[in-house]
N, C-alpha and C positions, 0 to 999 in steps of 0.2 A: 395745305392738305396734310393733315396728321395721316402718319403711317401706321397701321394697326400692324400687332404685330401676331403670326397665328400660331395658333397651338400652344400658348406659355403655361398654361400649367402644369403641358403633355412635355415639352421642353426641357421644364425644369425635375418634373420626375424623372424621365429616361436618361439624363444629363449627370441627375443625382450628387446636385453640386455642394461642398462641404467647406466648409472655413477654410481659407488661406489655399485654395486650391488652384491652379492655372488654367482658362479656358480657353480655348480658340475658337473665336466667330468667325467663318472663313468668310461670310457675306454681309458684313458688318451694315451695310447700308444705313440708317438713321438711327443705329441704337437701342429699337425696342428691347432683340430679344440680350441686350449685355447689360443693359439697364436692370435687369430682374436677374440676370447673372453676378452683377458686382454687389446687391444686398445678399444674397447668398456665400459668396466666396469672400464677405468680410469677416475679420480686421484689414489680413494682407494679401487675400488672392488676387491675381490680377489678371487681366482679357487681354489678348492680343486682337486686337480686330483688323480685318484685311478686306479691303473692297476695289473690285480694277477701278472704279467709278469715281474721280476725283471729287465731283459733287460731293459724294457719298461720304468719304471722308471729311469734309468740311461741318455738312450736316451732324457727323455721328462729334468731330468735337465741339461742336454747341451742344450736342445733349448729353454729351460725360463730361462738362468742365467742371463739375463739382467731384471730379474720381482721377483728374488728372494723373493723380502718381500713381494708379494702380491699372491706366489702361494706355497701351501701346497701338497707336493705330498707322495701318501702312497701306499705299497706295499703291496695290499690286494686285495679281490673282490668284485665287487660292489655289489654283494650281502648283504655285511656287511654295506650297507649304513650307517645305520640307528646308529651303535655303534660308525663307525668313525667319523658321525658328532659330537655326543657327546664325545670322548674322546677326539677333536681336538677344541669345542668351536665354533664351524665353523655354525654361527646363523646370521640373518637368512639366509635360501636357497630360495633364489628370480628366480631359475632357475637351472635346472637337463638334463643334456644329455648324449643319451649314445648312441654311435656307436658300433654294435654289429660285425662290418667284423673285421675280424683279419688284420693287415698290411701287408707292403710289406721289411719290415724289417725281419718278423715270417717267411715269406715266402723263403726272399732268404737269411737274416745271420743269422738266431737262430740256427743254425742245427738240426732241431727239427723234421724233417719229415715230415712238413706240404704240402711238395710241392711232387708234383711226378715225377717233372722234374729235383729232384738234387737225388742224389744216398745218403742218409741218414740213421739214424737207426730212428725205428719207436715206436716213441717216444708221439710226438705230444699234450704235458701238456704243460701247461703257467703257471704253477704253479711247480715247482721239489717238494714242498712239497704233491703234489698229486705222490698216490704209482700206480697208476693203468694210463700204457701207451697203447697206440695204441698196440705196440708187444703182451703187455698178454691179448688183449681181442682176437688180431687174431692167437695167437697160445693156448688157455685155453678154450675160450669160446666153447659150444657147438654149433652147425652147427645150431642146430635152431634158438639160440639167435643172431648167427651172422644172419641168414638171416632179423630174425626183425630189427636187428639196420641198414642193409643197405635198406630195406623197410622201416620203419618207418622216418629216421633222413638221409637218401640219394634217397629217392625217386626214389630205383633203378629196373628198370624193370627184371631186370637180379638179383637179389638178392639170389634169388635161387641156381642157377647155382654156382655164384661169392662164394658163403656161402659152397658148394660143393666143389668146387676144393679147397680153402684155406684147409678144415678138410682132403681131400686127399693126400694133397701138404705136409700138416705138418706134414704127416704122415713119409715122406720121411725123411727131415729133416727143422727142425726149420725153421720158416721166421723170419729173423733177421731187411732186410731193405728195405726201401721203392720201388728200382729197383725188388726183390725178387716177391714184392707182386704187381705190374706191370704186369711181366711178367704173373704171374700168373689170373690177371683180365681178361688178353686179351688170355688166353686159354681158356675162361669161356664165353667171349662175340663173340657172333657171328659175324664172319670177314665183315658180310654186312654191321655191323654196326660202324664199323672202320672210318669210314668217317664224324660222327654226328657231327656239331658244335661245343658241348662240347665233350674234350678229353675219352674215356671212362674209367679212373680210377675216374674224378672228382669227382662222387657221391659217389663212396667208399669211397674216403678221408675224404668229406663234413663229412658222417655219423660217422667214425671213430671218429674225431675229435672234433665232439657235443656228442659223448658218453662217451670220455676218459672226457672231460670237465663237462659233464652235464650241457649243457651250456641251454638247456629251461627249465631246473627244476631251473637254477639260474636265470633265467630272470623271471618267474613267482612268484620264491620264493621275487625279487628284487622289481616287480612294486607296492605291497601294500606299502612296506617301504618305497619308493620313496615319493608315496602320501603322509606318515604318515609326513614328514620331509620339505614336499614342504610349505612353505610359504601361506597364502591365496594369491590367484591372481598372484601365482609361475606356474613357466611353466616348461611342462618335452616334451621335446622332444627323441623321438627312434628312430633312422635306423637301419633299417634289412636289410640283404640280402640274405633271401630263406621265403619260404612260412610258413613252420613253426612257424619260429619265427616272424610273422607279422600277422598269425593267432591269436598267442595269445596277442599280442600286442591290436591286433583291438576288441576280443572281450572282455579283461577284461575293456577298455575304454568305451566300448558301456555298459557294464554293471554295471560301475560306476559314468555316466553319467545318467543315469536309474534313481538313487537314487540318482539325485542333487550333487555328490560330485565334479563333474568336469564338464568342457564343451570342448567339443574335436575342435579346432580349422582348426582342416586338414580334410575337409567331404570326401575327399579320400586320400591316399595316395600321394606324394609328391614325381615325379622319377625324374631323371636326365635330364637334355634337351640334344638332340641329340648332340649339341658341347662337352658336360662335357666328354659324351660315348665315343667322337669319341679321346678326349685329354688324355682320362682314362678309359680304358675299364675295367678296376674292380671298375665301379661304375655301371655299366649296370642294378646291379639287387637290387640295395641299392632304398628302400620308406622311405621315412618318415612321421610318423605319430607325431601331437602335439597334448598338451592338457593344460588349462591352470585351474587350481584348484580356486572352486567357495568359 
């Protein structure tokens, strides 16, 4: 499964990358978007790429072994910005991106759960060193908590209901894999609603997945340290794709744009033109916002 990668030509404008420059991929995953970074920041600029995802790393050096001495790749999360710039020397940072979708690699070879269309166990960490998978939060957690995490982080109308049958379901016995907890969504959703655009386990997934991850308490924890580490006149680029994570994206920039420390280059988001959606339809819901540090 090749991984498309979105937005590169929006990327590489807002990014506005120059010869011998230093960039950091904070979610390097398979290399698309540093691959189009290291032809731009040649003769000697070079990519630190950081992915929690060991896969991910393995993947990304088969696709820069031809750029070896110019890309540093490290099996951590971009969270940690700010230590791995300093333990790796890696000065300055003239530019930061981070794409937040998961790949199409996660999707169909990690075996990870991530998908609801493969029969998996329900797993769904990019990290193995994270203890806390998809299975123990829907077979442990209390029926209230599941309800907020598919409300809160899956924006699910049905939250209620889906949070109800799981705590009745597992009463039975254990949900072990991702087919298990399918079936069980669509006892929970009303048959009317069988037909919506989006599949109706998506948003269970979505939610599951950003809670096993904590994946907006790492993005918020990530974007002060980005700033701290950005260059003057260094640019961070972010895609999203869901509303959450581009809520907080949008407001901590307006809010640090406030007090002079940035100036936001994207006055709205940045979506895909209808050919990229029609080439790549898991770019449909991907924005991008930039910012370039004053």
């Amino acid at each position: 499964m090749i991984h498309k990668p979105v937005l590169t030509k929006e990327v590489l404008e807002y990014l506005d990358v120059k010869p011998d420059e230093n960039i950091v991929d904070g979610t390097v995953g398979q290399a698309g978007h540093t691959l189009l970074i290291l032809e731009k920041n040649k003769p000697s600029g070079r990519v630190l790429g950081i992915d929690k995802d060991a896969g991910q790393i393995e993947n990304a050096q088969k696709a820069t072994s031809d750029y070896k001495n110019r890309v540093v790749l490290i099996n951590d999360s971009y969270v940690n910005i700010a230590s791995i710039i300093e333990e790796e020397h890696f000065r300055p940072v003239n530019g930061i991106l981070l794409d937040l979708g998961y790949s199409s690699w996660q999707l169909e070879e990690s075996g990870k759960g991530f998908s609801f269309a493969k029969n998996e166990a329900l797993d769904m960490r990019y990290s193995l060193q994270n203890t806390l998978t998809a299975e123990v939060i829907v077979n442990e957690y209390p029926e209230e908590k599941l309800k907020n995490i598919l409300e809160e982080y899956g924006e699910e109308k049905f939250a209620k209901q889906i949070a109800r049958k799981i705590v009745e379901q597992r009463k039975i016995k254990k949900i072990h894999s991702t087919f298990e907890l399918v079936s069980i969504i669509e006892m929970a959703v009303p048959a009317k609603f069988y037909h919506e655009r989006i599949h109706r386990a998506t948003r269970t997934f979505q939610a599951l997945r950003i809670a096993v991850n904590d994946e907006l308490g790492n993005l918020a924890a990530f974007l002060p340290k980005a700033l701290s580490v950005l260059a003057p006149k260094g640019r961070l680029v972010i895609i999203s794709f869901h509303s959450l994570e581009d809520r907080i994206v949008k407001n901590y920039f307006k809010e640090k744009e406030k007090e002079g420390i940035l100036h936001i280059i994207t006055k709205k988001p940045i979506l895909p033109s209808g050919q990229e959606v029609l080439e790549n339809p898991r770019s449909r819901s991907a924005k991008l916002r930039a910012i370039v540090k004053t």
